[in-house]
C-alpha positions in Angstrom: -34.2 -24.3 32.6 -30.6 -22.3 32.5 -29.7 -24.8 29.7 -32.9 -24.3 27.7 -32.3 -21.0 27.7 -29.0 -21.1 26.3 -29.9 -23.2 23.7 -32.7 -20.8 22.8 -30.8 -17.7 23.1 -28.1 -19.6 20.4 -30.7 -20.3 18.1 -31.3 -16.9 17.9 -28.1 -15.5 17.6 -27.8 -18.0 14.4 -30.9 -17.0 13.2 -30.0 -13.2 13.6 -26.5 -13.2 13.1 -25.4 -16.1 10.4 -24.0 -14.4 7.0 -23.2 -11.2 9.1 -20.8 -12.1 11.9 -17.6 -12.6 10.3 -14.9 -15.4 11.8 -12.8 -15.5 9.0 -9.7 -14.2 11.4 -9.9 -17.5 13.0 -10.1 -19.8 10.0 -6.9 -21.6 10.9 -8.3 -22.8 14.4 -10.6 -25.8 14.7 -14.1 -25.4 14.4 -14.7 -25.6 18.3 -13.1 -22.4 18.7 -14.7 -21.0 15.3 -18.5 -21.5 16.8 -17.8 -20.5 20.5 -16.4 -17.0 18.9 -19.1 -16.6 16.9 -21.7 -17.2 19.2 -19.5 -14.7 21.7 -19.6 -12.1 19.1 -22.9 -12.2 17.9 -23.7 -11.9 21.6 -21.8 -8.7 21.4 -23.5 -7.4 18.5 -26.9 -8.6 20.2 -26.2 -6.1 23.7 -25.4 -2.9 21.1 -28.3 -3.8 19.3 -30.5 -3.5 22.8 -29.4 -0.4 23.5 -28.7 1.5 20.6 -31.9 0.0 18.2 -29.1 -0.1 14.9 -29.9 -2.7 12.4 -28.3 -6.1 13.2 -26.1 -5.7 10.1 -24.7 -2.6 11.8 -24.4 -4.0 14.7 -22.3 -7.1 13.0 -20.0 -3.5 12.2 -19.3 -2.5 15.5 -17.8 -6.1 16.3 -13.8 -6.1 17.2 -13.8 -9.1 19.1 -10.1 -10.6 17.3 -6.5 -10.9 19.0 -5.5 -7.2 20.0 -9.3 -6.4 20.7 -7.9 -5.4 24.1 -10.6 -7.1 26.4 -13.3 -5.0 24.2 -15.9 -7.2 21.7 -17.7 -4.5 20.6 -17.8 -0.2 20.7 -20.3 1.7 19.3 -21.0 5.2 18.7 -24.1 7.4 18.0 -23.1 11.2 17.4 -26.7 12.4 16.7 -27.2 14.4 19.3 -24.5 17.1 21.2 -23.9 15.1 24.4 -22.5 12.0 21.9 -22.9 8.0 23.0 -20.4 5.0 22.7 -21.3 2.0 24.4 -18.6 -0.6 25.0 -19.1 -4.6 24.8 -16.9 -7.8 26.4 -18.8 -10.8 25.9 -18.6 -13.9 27.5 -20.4 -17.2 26.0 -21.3 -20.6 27.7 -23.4 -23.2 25.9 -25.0 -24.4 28.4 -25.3 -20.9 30.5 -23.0 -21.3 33.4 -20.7 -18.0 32.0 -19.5 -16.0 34.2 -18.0 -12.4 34.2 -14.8 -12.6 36.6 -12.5 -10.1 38.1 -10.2 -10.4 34.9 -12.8 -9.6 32.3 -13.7 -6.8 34.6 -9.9 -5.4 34.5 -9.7 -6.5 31.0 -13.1 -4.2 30.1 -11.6 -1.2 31.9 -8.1 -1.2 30.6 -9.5 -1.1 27.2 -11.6 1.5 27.5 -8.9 3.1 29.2 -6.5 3.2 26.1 -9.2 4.4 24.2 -10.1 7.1 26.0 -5.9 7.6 25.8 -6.1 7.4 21.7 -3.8 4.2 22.2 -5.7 3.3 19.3 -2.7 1.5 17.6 -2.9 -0.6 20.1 -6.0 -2.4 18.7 -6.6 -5.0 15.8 -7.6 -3.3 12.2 -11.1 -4.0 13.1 -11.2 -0.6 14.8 -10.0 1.2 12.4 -13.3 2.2 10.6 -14.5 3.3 13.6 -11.9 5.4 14.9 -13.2 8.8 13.0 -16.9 8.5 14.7 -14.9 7.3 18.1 -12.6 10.2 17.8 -15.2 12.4 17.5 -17.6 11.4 20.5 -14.3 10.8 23.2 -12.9 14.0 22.0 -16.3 15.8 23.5 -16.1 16.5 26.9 -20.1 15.9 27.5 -19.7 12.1 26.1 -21.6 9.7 27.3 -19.8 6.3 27.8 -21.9 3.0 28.7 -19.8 -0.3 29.9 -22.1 -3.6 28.8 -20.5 -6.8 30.4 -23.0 -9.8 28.6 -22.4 -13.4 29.6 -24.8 -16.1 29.0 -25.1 -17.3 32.4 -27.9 -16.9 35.3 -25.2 -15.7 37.9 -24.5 -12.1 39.1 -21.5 -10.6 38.5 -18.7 -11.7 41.0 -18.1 -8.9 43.7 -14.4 -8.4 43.0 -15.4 -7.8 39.4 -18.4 -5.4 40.2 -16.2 -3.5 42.6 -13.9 -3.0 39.6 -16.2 -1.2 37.1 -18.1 0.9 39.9 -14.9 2.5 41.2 -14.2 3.1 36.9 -17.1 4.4 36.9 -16.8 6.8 39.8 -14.2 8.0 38.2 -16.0 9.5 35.4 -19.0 10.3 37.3 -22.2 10.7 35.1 -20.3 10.3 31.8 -19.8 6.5 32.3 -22.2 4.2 33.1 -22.5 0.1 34.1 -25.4 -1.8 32.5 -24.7 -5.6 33.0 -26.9 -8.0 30.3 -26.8 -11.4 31.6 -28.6 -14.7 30.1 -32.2 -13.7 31.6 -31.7 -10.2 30.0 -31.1 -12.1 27.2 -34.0 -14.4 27.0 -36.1 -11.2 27.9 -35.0 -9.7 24.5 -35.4 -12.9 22.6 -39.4 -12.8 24.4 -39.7 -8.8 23.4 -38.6 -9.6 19.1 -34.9 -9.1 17.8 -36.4 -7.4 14.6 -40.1 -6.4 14.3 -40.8 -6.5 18.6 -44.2 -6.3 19.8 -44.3 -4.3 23.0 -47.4 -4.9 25.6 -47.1 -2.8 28.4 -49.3 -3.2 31.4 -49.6 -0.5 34.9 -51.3 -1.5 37.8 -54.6 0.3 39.0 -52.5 1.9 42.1 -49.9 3.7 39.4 -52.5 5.2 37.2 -55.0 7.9 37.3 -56.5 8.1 34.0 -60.1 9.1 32.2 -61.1 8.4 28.7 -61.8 10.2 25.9 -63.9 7.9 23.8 -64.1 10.1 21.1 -63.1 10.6 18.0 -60.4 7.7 18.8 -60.2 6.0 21.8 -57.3 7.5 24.3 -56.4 8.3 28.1 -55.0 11.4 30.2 -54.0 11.4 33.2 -51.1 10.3 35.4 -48.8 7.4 36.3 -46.2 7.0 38.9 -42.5 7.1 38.2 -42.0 3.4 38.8 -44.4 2.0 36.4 -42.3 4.2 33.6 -38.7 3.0 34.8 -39.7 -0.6 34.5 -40.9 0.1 31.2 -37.8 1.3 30.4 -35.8 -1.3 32.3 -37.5 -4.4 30.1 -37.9 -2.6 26.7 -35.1 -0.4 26.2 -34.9 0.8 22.3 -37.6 -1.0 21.7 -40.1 1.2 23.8 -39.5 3.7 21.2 -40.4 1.6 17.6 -42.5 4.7 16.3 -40.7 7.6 17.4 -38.5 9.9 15.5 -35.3 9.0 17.9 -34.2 7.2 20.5 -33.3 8.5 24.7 -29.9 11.0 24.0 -28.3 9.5 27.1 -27.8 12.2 29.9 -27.7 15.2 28.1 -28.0 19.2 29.8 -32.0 19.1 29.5 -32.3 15.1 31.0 -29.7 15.9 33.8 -31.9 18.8 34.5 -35.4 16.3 34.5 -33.2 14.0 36.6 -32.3 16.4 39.5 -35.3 17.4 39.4 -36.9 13.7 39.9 -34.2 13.4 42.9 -34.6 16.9 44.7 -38.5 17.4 44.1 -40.4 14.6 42.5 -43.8 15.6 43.8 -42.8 18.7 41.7 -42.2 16.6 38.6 -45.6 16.8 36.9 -45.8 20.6 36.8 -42.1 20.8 35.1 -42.8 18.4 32.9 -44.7 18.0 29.3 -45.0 14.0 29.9 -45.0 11.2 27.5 -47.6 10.1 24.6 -48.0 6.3 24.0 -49.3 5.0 20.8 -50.8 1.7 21.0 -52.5 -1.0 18.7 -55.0 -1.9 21.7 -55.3 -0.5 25.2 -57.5 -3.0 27.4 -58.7 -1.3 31.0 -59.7 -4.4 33.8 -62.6 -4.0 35.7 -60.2 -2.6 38.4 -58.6 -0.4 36.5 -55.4 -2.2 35.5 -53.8 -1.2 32.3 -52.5 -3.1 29.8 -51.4 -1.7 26.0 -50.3 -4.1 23.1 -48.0 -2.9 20.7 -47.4 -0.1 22.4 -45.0 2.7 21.5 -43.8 5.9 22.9 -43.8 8.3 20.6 -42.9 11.5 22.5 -41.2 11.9 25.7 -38.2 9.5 25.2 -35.9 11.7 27.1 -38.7 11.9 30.0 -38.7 8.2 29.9 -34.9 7.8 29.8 -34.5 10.6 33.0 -37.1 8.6 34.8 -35.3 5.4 34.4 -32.0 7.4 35.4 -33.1 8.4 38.3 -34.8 5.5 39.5 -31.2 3.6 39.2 -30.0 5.9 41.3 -32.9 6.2 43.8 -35.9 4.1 43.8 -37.8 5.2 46.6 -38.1 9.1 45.5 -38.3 8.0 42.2 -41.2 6.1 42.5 -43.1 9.5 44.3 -43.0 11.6 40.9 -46.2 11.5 38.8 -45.9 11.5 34.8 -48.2 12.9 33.0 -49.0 10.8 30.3 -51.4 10.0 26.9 -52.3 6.7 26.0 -53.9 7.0 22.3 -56.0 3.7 21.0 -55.3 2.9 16.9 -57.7 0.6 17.2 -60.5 1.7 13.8 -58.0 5.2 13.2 -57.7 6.8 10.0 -55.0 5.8 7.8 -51.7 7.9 8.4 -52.7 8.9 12.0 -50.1 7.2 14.1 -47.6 9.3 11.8 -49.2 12.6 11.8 -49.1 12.0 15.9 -45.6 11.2 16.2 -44.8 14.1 13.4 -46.8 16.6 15.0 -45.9 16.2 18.8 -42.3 16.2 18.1 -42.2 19.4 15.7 -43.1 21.9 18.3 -40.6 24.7 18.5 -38.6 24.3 21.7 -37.6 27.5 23.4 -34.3 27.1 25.1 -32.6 29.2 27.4 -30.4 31.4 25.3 -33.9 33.0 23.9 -35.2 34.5 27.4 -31.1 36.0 27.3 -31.9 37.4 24.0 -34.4 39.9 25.7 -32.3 41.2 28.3 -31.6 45.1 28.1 -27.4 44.9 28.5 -27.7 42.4 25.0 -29.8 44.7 23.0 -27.4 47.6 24.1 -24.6 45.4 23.4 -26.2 44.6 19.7 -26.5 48.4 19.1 -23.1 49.1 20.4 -21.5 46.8 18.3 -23.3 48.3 15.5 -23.0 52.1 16.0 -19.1 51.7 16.9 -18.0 48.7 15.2 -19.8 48.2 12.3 -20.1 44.9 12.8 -23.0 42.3 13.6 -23.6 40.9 16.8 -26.2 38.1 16.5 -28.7 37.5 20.1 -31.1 35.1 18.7 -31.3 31.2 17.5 -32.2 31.4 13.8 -31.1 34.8 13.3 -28.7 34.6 10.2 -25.1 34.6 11.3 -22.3 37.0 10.2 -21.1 36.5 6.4 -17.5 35.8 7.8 -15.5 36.3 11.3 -14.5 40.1 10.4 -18.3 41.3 10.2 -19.3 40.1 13.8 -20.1 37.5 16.2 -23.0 35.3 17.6 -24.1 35.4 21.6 -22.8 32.3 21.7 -19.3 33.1 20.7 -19.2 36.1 23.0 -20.3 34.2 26.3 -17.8 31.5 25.2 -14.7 34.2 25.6 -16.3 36.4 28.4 -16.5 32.9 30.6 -12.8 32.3 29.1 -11.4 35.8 30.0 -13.3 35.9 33.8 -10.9 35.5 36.4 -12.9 32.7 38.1 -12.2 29.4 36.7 -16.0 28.1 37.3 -17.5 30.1 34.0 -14.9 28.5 31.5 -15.3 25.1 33.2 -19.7 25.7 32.1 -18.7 26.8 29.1 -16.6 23.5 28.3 -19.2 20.8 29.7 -22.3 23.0 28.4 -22.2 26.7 27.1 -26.5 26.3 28.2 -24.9 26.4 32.0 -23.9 30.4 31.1 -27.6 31.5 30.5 -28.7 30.9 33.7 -29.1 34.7 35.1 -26.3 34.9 37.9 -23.8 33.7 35.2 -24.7 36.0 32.7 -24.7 38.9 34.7 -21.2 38.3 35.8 -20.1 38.0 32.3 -22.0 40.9 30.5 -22.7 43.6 33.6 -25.3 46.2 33.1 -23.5 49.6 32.5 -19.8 47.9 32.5 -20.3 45.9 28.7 -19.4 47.4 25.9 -18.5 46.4 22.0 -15.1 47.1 22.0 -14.0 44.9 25.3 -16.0 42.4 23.9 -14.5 41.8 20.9 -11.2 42.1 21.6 -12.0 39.5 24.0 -13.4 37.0 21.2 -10.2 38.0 18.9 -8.4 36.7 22.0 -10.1 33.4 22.0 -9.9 33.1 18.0 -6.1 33.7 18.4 -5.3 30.9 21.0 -8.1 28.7 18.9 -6.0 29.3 16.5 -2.7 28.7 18.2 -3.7 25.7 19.6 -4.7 24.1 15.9 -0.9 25.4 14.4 0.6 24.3 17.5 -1.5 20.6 18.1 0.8 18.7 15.6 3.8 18.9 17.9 2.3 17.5 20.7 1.2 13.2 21.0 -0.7 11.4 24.1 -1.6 13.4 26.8 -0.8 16.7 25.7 -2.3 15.8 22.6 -5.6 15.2 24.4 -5.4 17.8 26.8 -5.2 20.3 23.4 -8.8 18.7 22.1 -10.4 18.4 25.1 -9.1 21.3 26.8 -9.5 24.3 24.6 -11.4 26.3 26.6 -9.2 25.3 29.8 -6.0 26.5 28.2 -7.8 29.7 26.5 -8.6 30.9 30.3 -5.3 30.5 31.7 -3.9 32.4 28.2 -6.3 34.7 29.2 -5.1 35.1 33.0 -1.6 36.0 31.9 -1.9 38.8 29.3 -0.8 41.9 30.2 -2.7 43.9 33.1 -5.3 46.4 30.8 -4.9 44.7 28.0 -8.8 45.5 26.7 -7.7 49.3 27.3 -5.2 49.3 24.8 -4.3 52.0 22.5 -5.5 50.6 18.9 -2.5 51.2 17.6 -0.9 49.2 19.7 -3.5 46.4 19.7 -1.4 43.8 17.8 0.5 43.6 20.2 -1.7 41.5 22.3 -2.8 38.6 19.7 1.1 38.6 19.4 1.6 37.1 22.0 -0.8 34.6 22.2 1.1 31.9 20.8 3.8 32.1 23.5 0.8 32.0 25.8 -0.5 28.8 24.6 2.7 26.9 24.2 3.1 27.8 28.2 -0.4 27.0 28.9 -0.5 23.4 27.7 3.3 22.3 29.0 2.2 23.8 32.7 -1.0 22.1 32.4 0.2 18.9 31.7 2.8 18.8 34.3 0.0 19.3 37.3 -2.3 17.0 35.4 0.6 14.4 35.8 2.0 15.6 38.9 -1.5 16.3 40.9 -3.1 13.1 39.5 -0.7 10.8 38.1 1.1 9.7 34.5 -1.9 7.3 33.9 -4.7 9.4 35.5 -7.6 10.3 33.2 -6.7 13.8 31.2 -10.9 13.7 30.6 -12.3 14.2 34.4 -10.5 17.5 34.2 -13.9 18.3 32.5 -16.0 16.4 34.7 -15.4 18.2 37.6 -15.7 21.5 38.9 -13.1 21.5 41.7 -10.3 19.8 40.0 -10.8 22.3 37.1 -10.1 25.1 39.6 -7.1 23.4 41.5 -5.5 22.9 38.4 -5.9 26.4 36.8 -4.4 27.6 40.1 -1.5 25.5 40.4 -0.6 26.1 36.6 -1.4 29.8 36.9 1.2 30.0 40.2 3.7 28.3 38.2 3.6 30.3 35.1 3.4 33.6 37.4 6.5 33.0 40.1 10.1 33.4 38.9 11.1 29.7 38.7 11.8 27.7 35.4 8.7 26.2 33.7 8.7 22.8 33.3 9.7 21.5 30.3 7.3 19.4 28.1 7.5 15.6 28.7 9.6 13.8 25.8 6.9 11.3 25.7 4.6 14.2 24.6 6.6 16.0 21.8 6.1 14.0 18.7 9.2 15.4 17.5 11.3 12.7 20.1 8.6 10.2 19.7 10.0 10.2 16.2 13.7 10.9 16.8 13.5 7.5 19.1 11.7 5.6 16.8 14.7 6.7 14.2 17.1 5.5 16.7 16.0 2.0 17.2 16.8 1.4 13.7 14.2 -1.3 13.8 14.5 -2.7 10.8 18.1 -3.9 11.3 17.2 -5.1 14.6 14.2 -7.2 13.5 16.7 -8.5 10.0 19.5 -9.4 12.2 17.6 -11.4 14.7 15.4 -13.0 12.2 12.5 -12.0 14.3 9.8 -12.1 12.0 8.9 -15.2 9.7 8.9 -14.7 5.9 4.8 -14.0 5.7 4.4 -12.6 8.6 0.8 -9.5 8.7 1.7 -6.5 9.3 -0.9 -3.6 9.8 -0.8 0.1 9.5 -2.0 2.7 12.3 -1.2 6.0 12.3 -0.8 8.3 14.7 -3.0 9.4 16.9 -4.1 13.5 16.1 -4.0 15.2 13.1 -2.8 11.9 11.3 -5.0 9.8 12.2 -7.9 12.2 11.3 -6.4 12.5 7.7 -5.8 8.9 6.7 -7.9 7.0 8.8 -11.1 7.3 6.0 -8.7 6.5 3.1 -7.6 3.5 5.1 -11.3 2.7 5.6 -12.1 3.0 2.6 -9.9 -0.4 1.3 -9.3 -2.7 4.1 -5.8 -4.2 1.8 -4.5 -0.3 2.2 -3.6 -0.9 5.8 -2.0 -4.1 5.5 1.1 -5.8 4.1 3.3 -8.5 4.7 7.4 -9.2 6.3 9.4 -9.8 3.6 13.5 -10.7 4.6 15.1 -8.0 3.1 16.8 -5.9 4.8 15.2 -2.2 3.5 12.3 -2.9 1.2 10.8 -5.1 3.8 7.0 -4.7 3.5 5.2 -5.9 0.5 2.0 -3.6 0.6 -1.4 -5.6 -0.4 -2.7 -3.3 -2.5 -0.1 -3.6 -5.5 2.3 -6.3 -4.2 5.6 -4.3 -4.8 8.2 -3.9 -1.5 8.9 -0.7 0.1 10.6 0.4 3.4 8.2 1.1 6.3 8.9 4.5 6.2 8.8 4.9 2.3 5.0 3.5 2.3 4.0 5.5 5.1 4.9 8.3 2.6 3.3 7.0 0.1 0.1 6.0 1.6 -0.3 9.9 2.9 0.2 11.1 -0.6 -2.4 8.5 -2.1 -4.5 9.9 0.5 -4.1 13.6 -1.5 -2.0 14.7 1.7 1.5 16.7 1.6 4.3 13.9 2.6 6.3 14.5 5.8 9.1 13.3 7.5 8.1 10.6 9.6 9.3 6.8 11.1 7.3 4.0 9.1 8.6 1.9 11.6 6.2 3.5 14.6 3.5 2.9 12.2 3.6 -0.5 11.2 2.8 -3.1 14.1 2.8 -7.2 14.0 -0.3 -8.3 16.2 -0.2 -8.8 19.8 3.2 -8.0 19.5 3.2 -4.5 18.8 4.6 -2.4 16.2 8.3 -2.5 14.8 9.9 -0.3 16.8 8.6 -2.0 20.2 9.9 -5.8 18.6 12.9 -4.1 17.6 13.4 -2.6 21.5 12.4 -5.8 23.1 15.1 -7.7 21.0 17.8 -5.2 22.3 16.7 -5.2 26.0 17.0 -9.1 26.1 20.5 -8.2 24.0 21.7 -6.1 26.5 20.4 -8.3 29.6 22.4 -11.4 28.3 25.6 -9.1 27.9 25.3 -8.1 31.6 25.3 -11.7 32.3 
């Protein structure tokens, strides 16, 4: 039967993926290797597809599987919603279904992910490149959530050793990284459930239900059904439970972490907290004992409920499976034309009221507003919807004032909410230690957000000098290094005379620069060179430890520690010059006449700038070795030589950026063996280890 399978499941994945999965990378190997690579990358494409719902085409898109994939097939991203998603593929094939997903692939999966989380994005294949902007983007939010797929097409369970491997990775990251293992019965389950148009029947046992009719006008159920019933809906459908709907689960954002503590701590609570699901259905079929089963069913509202249900029944089955859901099962069996639409329309349009609206209507923000109006002249915005100030001078939003309050407050815990989500500060014992009846007024208050503006600001003049770490320290970290800025301004600073008020903003920038080099230096000294800069964010008490260890560094009378060469992009480039790469690689004849060579910039403010244009014509980013010894890259777009450095140049002016002074050489890599610089520094190494000799 294993073998059957396999043969079925590579039926479909010709059927689905032929024409759209791309192997011309591998042309030059025999045709063996050709179809196995194939069939492991349409695999790939076949796990994002079963958790994300994208067209197969787009799915073919997210594909990276080449040499220099680093032990990643596939990465995806959705950015739809705030708490963004990537989900992260290795793929293992067998034709006749014995694969297996070792130790190694395990290490391989987490070390790519790994670099990048890191931004080591150079360190990939040009097949990553279009998706480095969207990756960028979701990584570089501190609420991402991250979802590891091993797929093999075999019937075994992943090895211990290698399980072991991505659970501890996981731990690491807490809720924002996630293990969902698709093996070849996962698979064939897909295959049963309809690549493209899928045909969901969902059935519930007489014990999980509690339901009555309503016969008519159209032919639906209310009631109940228990928590387990709904995870193992979830468990065997995935995107597909949601065909009809206007969007898919968001992952575990603020409002489903909330629906998923609440599942854990007080599930027999569960149906009073929450709204419940609504199921539309081509034809719902009640046995004689009250069994349920629905064909072509789809949930049309309630995805997140569904998603937190399934969460938390992952985590812990047996309360889980005690919460009730309320739940609508609605019959289009004889309905009018259009209804199924005008269900899924209406139920989803309803205006949600979120926390920051009950804030609105506390007395210290209405006296705030009028404050900020009678003395400032200026517009301070409570509500959602309310139109916002016409620029930065003429006010502020609720939003932006909480933001710096939880910034400025000595304790480290309100600027730590405020980073993972700013929803955290509404809850009443938050925001009365930021805005204090009788104690808040205007003109503390916005000082405080022209504070925040100023190191916002700092940080974006400053963020081209710093690469790696620092670098993502200074996108993650914002809020982090605004509140130790904050900590060391001068004792009364809100208190000062307006005319000398300038004074403070002044000396922001100093304030920053210390900020991130102290920071750093725990992060590496507490944690390690190679620890994650990201679960700063993820966790409360390491937040605090390293606010105080920073803040006792930049307060005693010692030196400050100086900013890791590694992390000034200044030396990263004054290295690179020194290696004189070029001349190395010449001299050696290291590189064949022919020989691709791709372009990646560098990761930050770079990257951001070019990586679109690069996009945008797959020949911009690559040319090919050429011996001479300056002019040695003959760029694929318009066949003429330049230096590495000279077409970097170039390329960023084509791009409609300023040039700069940079080294091509860091630029440019040869893959799998990295880019010129590194050949060039290998070459001297084993130069220098024969003259010791």
């Amino acid at each position: 039967m294993t073998a059957l399978h396999a043969q079925q499941l590579e039926h479909a994945l010709d059927e689905q993926f032929t024409g759209i999965v791309e192997v011309d990378d591998l042309s030059k190997f025999e045709q063996r290797i050709q179809r196995s690579s194939f069939l492991s990358r349409s695999l790939a494409a076949l796990a994002i597809r079963e958790f994300t719902g994208y067209t197969l085409e787009r799915c073919a898109e997210f594909v990276i599987d080449s040499f220099g994939d680093q032990g990643i097939d596939a990465v995806a991203v959705d950015l739809t919603s705030e708490e963004p998603q990537v989900w992260v593929v290795q793929a293992k094939w067998s034709s006749d279904g014995t694969a297996t997903f070792s130790k190694g692939a395990a290490l391989d999966l987490k070390n790519g992910l790994e670099l990048l989380i890191a931004r080591e994005y150079q360190s990939f294949n040009a097949k990553l490149t279009p998706l480095i902007g969207d990756l960028e983007r979701a990584l570089s939010n501190p609420r991402v959530q991250i979802t590891l797929l091993p797929a093999w097409a075999g019937t075994q369970s992943m090895g211990a050793e290698a399980k072991d491997v991505l659970d501890r990775f996981c731990a690491e990251y807490e809720d924002s990284l996630r293990l969902r293992p698709l093996r070849l019965p996962d698979f064939i389950r897909i295959l049963r459930s309809g690549i493209a148009e899928p045909q969901i029947k969902l059935k519930a046992a007489a014990a999980a239900v509690d339901l009555s009719p309503i016969k008519e006008p159209i032919l639906a159920y209310h009631g109940t059904i228990g928590g387990s019933e709904v995870a193992r809906w979830y468990e065997d459908n995935h995107h597909r439970l949601f065909q009809r709907n206007i969007r898919n689960p968001l992952g575990v954002t603020a409002v489903n972490r909330t629906l998923v503590e609440t599942l854990r701590k007080r599930p027999e609570y569960f149906w009073y907290f929450n709204n419940g699901i609504t199921v539309l259905c081509d034809k719902v079929i009640m046995g004689p004992r009250g069994d349920l089963e629905m064909e072509g069913a789809s949930i049309v509202n309630g995805a997140q409920t569904v998603a937190s249900v399934h969460e938390a029944y992952q985590r812990d089955p047996d309360i889980a499976t005690r919460a009730r859901i309320g739940v609508r099962i609605i019959s289009l069996t004889d309905c009018p034309e259009g209804f199924d639409h005008d269900v899924t329309r209406t139920t989803n349009t309803q205006n949600r009221v979120e926390p920051q609206d009950f804030i609105a209507l506390e007395k210290v923000q209405q006296q705030l507003r009028d404050d900020f109006l009678l003395r400032l002249r200026k517009t301070y915005v409570l509500r959602r919807g309310e139109e916002p100030p016409q620029s930065k001078d003429d006010g502020c939003t609720l939003r932006e004032a909480a933001t710096a309050l939880a910034c400025a407050h000595a304790s480290p815990e309100l600027s730590f909410q405020a980073n993972v989500d700013i929803n955290l500060l509404w809850d009443p014992k938050q925001h009365h230690r930021l805005f204090p009846l009788n104690r808040t007024d205007a003109v503390k208050t916005w000082r405080t957000i022209l504070v925040l503006r100023e190191v916002e600001r700092q940080i974006d003049l400053q963020r081209p000098q710093w690469e790696g770490r620092a670098g993502t320290l200074a996108d993650l970290g914002r809020l982090l290094i605004a509140h130790v800025a904050f900590q060391r301004l001068p004792t009364g600073w809100r208190e000062t005379a307006e005319s000398d008020w300038p004074t403070v903003p002044a000396c922001v920038a100093e304030l920053v620069k210390g900020a991130v080099t102290t920071l750093i230096h725990w992060i590496d000294t507490g944690y390690g060179p190679k620890s994650q800069v990201s679960s700063i964010f993820r966790n409360a008490e390491r937040y605090a430890d390293l606010v105080a260890s920073a803040l006792a560094t930049l307060q005693g009378e010692g030196q400050l520690p100086a900013l890791s060469a590694e992390y000034r992009a200044s030396e990263r480039e004054r290295h690179a010059r020194q290696a004189n790469a070029v001349t190395v690689i010449f001299e050696n004849n290291a590189l064949e006449e022919g020989t691709l060579i791709e372009f990646r910039p560098v990761p930050g403010r770079e990257q951001q700038q070019l990586t679109p244009w690069l996009t945008a014509d797959a020949r911009r980013a690559r040319a090919t070795w050429t011996r001479q010894r300056r002019n040695c890259l003959v760029w694929a777009v318009d066949g003429v030589a330049y230096s590495p450095t000279g077409l970097a140049q170039k390329m960023l002016v084509e791009a409609g950026h300023k040039s700069k002074p940079l080294q091509g050489t860091r630029r440019w890599f040869v893959p799998q063996r990295g880019s010129l610089v590194d050949i060039a520094n290998r070459l001297r190494q084993a130069s220098d280890e024969e003259d010791e000799e």
